[in-house]
N, C-alpha and C positions, 0 to 999 in steps of 0.2 A: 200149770196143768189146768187145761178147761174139759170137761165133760156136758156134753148136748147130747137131745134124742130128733136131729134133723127130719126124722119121716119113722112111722110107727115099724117096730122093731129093725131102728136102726140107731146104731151110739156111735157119737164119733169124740176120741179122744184127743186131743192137741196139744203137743208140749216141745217143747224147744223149737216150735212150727216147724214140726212134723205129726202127719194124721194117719191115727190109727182105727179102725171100723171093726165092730161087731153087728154080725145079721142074727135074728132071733126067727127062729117058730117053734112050733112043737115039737120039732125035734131035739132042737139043742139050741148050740151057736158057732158060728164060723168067726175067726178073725181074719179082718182082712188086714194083710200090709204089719209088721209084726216090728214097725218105727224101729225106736234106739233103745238099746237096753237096758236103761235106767226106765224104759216104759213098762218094763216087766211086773213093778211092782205096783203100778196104778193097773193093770188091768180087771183083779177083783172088781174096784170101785166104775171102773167103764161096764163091766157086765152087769153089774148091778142096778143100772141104769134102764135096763130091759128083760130086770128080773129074771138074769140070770148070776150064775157060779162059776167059776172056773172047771168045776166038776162035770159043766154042762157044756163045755167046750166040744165040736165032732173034728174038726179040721183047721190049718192056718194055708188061708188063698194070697200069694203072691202078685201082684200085677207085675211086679219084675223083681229083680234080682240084684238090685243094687244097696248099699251096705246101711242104706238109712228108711227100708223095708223089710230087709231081713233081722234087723235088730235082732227081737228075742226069740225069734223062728228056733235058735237050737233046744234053747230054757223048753219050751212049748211042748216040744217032741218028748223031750226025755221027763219033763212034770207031769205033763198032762194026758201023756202015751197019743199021741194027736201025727195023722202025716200031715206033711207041710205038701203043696202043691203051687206048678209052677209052670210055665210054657218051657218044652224041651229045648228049644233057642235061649233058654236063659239058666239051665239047668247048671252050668259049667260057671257061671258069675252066681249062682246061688252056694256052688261051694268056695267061693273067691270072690264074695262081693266085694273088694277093691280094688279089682281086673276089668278094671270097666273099658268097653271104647268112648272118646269122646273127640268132638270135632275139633275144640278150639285147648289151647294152654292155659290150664288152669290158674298161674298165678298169677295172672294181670289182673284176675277179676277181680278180688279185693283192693286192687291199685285203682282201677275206672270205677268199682261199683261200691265207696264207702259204706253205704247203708247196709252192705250184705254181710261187714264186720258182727254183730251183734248176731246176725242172725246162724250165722257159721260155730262160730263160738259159744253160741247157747246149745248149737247140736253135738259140739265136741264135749260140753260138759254133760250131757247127757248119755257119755257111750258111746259116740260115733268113731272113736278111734280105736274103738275094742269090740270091735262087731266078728263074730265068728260064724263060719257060714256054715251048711248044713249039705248033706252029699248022698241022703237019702231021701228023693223027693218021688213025687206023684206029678203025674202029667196032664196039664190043662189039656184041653179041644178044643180050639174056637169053633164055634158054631154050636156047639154044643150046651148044655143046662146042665150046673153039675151038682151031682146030687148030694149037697152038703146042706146045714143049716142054712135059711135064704133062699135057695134053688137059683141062685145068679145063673142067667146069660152068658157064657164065656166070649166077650166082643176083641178079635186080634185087631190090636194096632199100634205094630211095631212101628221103628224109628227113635224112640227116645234110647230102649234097647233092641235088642234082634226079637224079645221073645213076650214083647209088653204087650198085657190084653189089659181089657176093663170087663170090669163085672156089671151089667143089666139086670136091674128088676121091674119086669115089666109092671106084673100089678100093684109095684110102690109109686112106679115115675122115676124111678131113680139112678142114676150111672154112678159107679164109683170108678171114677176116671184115671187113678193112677199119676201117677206122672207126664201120660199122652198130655195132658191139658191142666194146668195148675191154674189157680188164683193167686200164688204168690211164687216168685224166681227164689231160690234161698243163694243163686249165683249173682244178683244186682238187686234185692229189694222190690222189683218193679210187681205191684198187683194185678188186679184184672187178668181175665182168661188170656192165658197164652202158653206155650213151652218153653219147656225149660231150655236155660240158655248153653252154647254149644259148651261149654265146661264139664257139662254132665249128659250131653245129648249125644249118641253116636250118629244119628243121620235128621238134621234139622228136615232137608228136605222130603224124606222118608216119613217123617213125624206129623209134617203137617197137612202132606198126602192121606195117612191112618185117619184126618181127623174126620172124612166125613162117614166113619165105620161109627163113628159117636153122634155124628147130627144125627144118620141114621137111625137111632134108637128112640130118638123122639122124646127123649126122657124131658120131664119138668126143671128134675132136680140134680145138679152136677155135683159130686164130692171130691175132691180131688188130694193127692196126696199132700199138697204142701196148700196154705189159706185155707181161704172160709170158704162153706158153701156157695154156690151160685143157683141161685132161683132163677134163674131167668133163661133158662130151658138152654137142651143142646146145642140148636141150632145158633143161637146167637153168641154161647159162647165159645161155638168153632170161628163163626162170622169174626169177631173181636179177636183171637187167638191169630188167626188169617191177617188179618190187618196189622197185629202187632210184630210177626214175623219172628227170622231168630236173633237169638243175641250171642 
């Protein structure tokens, strides 16, 4: 478990490389992306981080609906009386996050991509095989600012699922990019900006179309759900993401 405060009231949690995000103001706090559910019991210690409580909790934002985001989304609802929110294209995989679509057969990957053993296996022992989804949600807008803790930008761009947005704050600089665009594959290992590979992607093509909905933003600072931060602003890490292609 690592815990950072990458940009002022912002926490980002990391464990079995999987990221989880908290947004702070005066209102409260948002979680964004609600990982694996052995994260459930580190999140105290991630709010804490941005001085807040669990008790200061308003909302849990979704970038998609897939089973290593939805993690402890149900825990959430029902502890913390909190709605979870979601793109209506993803509403139907947030209550069956292991219904996913994906391009390519998933079991080769661990045969071609050694390196991604370790990293698979540190999410199954975190809950990834016991993720339960959630069938009472709230409905993003893209283009819209939603009014939760943080006041994110809701930016649509689908392709990794039908219904993936990323959350924009302008006056931070910051994108939290979901899965659109990651710094680390958890399907081969490989880092630096790119998408995830077709194992988990339902339209590569689609995906890397979405991506200039995120150069767009201008943001400094990239958070993405799986690796590190990337400082070195949107546009280059669509640029690099582009180059690297799908896998």
């Amino acid at each position: 478990m690592r815990i950072s405060v990458p940009a002022p009231g912002v926490a980002r949690l990391e464990h079995a490389y999987v990221n989880c995000y908290v947004l702070a103001d005066d209102r409260g706090a948002t979680v964004v992306d609600a990982g694996l559910p052995r994260m459930w019991r580190m999140l105290p210690r991630l709010l804490a981080a941005v001085d807040r409580t669990p008790g200061d909790v308003r909302a849990v934002v979704l970038t998609h609906a897939h089973f290593d985001h939805v993690g402890f989304a149900r825990r959430a609802m029902r502890d913390l009386h909190v709605d979870v929110w979601v793109h209506p294209a993803d509403a139907r995989l947030a209550a069956h996050p292991y219904r996913y679509a994906h391009e390519n057969p998933r079991a080769a990957y661990p045969i071609r991509h050694p390196r991604a053993l370790p990293i698979l296996g540190a999410m199954v022992a975190a809950g990834a095989a016991r993720v339960r989804g959630v069938t009472v949600v709230r409905s993003l807008v893209p283009g819209t600012r939603l009014k939760v803790p943080g006041r994110p930008d809701v930016v649509a761009c689908p392709g990794h699922t039908d219904g993936h947005v990323a959350l924009h704050l302008p006056d931070r600089g910051v994108l939290l990019s979901g899965d659109a665009l990651v710094t680390l594959d958890p399907y081969t290992g490989r880092t630096g900006p790119r998408i995830v590979a077709g194992a988990a992607t339902a339209d590569s093509a689609l995906n890397l179309a979405s991506l200039d909905a995120l150069a767009a933003t201008g943001a400094h600072l990239v958070l993405p759900g799986h690796g590190e931060p990337w400082t070195g602003g949107a546009a280059e890490a669509v640029r690099r993401a582009r180059a690297a292609g799908p896998a």
